[in-house]
C-alpha positions as CSV (number, residue, x, y, z in Angstrom):
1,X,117.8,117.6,129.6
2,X,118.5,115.1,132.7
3,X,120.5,112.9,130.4
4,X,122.6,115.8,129.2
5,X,122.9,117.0,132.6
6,X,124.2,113.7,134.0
7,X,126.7,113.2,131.0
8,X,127.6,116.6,132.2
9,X,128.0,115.7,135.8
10,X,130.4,112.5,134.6
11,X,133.1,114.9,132.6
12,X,132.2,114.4,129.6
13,X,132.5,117.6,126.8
14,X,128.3,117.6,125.3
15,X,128.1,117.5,121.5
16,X,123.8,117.9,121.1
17,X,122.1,116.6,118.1
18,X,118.3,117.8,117.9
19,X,116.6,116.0,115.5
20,X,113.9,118.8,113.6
21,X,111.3,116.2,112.0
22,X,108.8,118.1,111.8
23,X,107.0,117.2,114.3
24,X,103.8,118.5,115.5
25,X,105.3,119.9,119.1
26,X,108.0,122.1,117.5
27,X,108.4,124.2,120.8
28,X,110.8,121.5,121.7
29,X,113.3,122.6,118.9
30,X,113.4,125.8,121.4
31,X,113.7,123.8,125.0
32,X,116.7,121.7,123.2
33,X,118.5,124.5,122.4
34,X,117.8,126.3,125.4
35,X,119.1,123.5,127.2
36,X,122.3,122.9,125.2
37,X,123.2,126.6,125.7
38,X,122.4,126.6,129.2
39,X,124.3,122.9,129.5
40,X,127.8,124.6,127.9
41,X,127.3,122.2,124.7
42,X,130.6,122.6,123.0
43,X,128.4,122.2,119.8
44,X,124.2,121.7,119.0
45,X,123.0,120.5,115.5
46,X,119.7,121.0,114.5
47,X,119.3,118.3,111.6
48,X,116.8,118.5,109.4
49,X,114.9,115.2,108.9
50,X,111.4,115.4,107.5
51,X,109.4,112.4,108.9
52,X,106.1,113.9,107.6
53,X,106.8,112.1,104.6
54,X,106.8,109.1,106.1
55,X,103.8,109.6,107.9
56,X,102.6,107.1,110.3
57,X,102.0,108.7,113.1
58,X,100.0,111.3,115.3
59,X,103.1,113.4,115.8
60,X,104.1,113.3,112.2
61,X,100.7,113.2,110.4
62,X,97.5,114.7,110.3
63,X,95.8,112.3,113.2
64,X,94.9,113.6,116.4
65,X,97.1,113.1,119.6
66,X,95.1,110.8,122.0
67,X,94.1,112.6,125.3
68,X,92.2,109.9,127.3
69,X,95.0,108.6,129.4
70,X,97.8,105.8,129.0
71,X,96.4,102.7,127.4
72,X,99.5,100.3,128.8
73,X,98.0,97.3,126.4
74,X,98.7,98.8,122.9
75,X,101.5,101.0,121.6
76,X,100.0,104.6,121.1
77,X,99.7,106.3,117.5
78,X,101.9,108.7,119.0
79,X,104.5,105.8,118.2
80,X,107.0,107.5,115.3
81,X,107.8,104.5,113.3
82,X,111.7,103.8,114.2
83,X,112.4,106.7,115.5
84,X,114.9,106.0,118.2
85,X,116.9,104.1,115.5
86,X,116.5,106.8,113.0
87,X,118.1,109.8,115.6
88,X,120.5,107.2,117.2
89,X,122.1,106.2,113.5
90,X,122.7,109.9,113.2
91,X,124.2,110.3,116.8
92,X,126.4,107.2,116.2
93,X,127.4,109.0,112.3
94,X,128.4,112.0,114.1
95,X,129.9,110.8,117.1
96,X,132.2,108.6,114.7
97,X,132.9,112.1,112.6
98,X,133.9,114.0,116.1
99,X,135.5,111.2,117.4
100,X,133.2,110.6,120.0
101,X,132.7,107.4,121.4
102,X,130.0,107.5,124.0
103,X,126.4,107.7,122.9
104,X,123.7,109.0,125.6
105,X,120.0,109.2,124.8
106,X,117.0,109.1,127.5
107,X,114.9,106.6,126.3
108,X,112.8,105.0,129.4
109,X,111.5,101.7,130.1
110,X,109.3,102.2,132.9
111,X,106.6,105.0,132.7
112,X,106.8,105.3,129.3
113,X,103.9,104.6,126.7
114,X,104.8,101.2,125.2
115,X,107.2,101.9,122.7
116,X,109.5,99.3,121.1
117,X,112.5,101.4,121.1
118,X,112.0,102.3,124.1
119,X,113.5,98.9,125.7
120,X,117.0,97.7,127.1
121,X,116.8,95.2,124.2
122,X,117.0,97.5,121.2
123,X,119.8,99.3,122.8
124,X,121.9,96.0,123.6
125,X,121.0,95.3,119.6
126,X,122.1,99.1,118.6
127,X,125.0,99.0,120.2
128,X,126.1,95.9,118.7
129,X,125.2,97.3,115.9
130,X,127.6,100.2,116.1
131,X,129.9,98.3,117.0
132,X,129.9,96.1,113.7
133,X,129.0,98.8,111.1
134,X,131.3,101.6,111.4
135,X,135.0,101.7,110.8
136,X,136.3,102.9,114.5
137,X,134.0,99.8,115.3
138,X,135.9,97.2,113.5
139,X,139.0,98.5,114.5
140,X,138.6,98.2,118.1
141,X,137.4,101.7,119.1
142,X,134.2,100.5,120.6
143,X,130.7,102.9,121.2
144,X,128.8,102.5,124.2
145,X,125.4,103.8,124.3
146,X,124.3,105.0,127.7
147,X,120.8,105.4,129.1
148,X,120.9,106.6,132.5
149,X,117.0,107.0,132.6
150,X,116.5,103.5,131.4
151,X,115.0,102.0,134.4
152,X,114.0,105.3,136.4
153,X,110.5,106.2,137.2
154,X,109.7,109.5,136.1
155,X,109.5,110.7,139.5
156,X,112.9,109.2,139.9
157,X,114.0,111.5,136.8
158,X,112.3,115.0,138.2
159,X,114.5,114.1,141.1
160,X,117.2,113.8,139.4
161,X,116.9,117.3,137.6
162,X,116.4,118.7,141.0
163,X,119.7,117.5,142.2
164,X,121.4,118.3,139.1
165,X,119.5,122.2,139.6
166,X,118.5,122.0,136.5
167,X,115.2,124.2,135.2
168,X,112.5,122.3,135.0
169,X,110.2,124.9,133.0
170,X,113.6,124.6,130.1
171,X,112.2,120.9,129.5
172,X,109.6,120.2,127.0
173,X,107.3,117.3,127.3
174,X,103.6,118.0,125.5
175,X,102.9,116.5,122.1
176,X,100.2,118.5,121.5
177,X,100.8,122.0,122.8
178,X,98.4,124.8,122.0
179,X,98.9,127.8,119.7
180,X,100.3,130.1,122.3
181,X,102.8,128.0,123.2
182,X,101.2,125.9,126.3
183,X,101.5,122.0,126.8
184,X,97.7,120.8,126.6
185,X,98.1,119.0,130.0
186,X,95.9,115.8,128.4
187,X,97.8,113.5,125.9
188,X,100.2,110.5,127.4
189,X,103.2,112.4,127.4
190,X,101.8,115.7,129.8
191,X,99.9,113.1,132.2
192,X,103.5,110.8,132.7
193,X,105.1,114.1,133.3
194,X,102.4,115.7,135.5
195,X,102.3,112.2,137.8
196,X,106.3,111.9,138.0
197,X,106.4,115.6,139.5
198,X,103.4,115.2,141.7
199,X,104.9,111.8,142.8
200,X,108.5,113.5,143.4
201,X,106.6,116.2,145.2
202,X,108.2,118.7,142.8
203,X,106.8,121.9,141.1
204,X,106.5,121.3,137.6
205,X,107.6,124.8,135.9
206,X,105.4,123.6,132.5
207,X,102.4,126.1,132.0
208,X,99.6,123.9,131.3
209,X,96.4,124.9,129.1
C-alpha cells in the first residue's frame, strides 16, 4: 500500500498485479484490491498462481504458522520458496506487455524475518536480469526496479502511510488470520507490524484476535 502510494506521489499512472497463490491469509486478495481502487490503479490483475503445489512452506502448505516471536538466526518456514522472483518475473512480463518500465515492490531489509529475497542484492541481480532477458532490454529501453521501503524501519514505513493519509486498517499484514476475518496478533508478520506502529506512535487500524 505505502509503495503504491509513493509511486503515486512521484507521477507515475499504477498498473497493480496481485499475485492469488493460494495462500493461507487470503483476506489480503481483499486489502489489495481495496487499495488499488482506492489508489486510482488504472488497472489491477489478480493472477492466478497456485504455489500449493509447490508446497514448502507454512503459508502455502499444511504446517503451522510460528507464533513465538522473530527468530533473527534462521529464515522462518513462513519463507515461500522464490517468491519475490516468482511475482517480480510476472511484474517485469507485464510491465514489458504495457510498456511499463519502472518496477516497484516493497520488499524490506531491515525489520523483516530473514528472507533472501528480501535483500538489496537480489534486486541489483533481478534488475540485471531484466535488463538482459527481455527484448525492450536488449534494445536499450532499460527496467528499474524500485524499493522505496528497502532500508526503512517499519516504524519508518507507518509514517510514511501517515503522511501519504493513507488507511492503515486497508493494509493487510497477518499470515494467519482467524476465521472471522481478524489478524491473530502472534506470528512474525503481526508482531513487526504491531512494534513499527507502537514505535511510530501510530494507531494501528488492524483488529487483532
Amino acid at each position: 500500500m505505502v509503495v503504491a502510494g509513493l509511486a503515486k506521489a512521484q507521477g507515475y499512472d499504477l498498473i497493480a498485479l496481485t499475485i492469488d497463490y493460494n495462500q493461507r491469509h487470503r483476506i489480503e486478495l481483499e486489502a489489495a484490491a481495496s487499495i488499488a481502487h482506492h489508489l486510482g490503479a488504472i488497472e489491477h490483475i489478480i493472477l492466478p498462481l497456485d504455489l500449493t503445489k509447490f508446497g514448502g512452506s507454512a503459508l502455502t502448505a499444511d504446517i503451522d504458522v510460528p507464533k513465538d516471536g522473530v527468530d533473527e538466526t534462521a529464515i522462518p518456514i513462513t519463507y515461500v520458496p522464490a517468491r519475490n522472483t516468482i511475482f517480480l518475473s510476472l511484474c517485469l512480463g507485464l510491465a514489458e506487455a504495457r510498456g511499463a518500465r519502472d518496477l516497484f515492490i516493497g520488499v524490506n531489509a531491515l525489520d523483516y524475518s530473514g528472507y533472501p529475497d528480501c535483500r538489496p542484492e537480489f534486486i541489483q541481480s533481478f534488475e540485471a536480469m531484466a535488463n538482459l532477458a527481455t527484448k525492450a532490454g536488449v534494445e536499450g529501453e532499460g527496467f528499474t526496479v524500485h524499493t522505496p521501503l528497502l532500508h526503512m524501519s517499519k516504524a519508518e514505513i507507518a509514517s510514511e502511510a501517515a503522511k501519504l493519509n493513507l488507511d492503515s486498517a486497508m493494509s493487510w499484514s497477518c499470515y494467519d488470520p482467524t476465521d472471522d476475518g481478524l489478524a491473530c496478533g502472534q506470528c512474525d508478520s503481526c508482531r513487526l507490524r504491531q512494534k513499527g506502529f507502537a514505535d511510530a506512535g501510530l494507531f494501528d487500524g488492524t483488529q487483532y484476535a
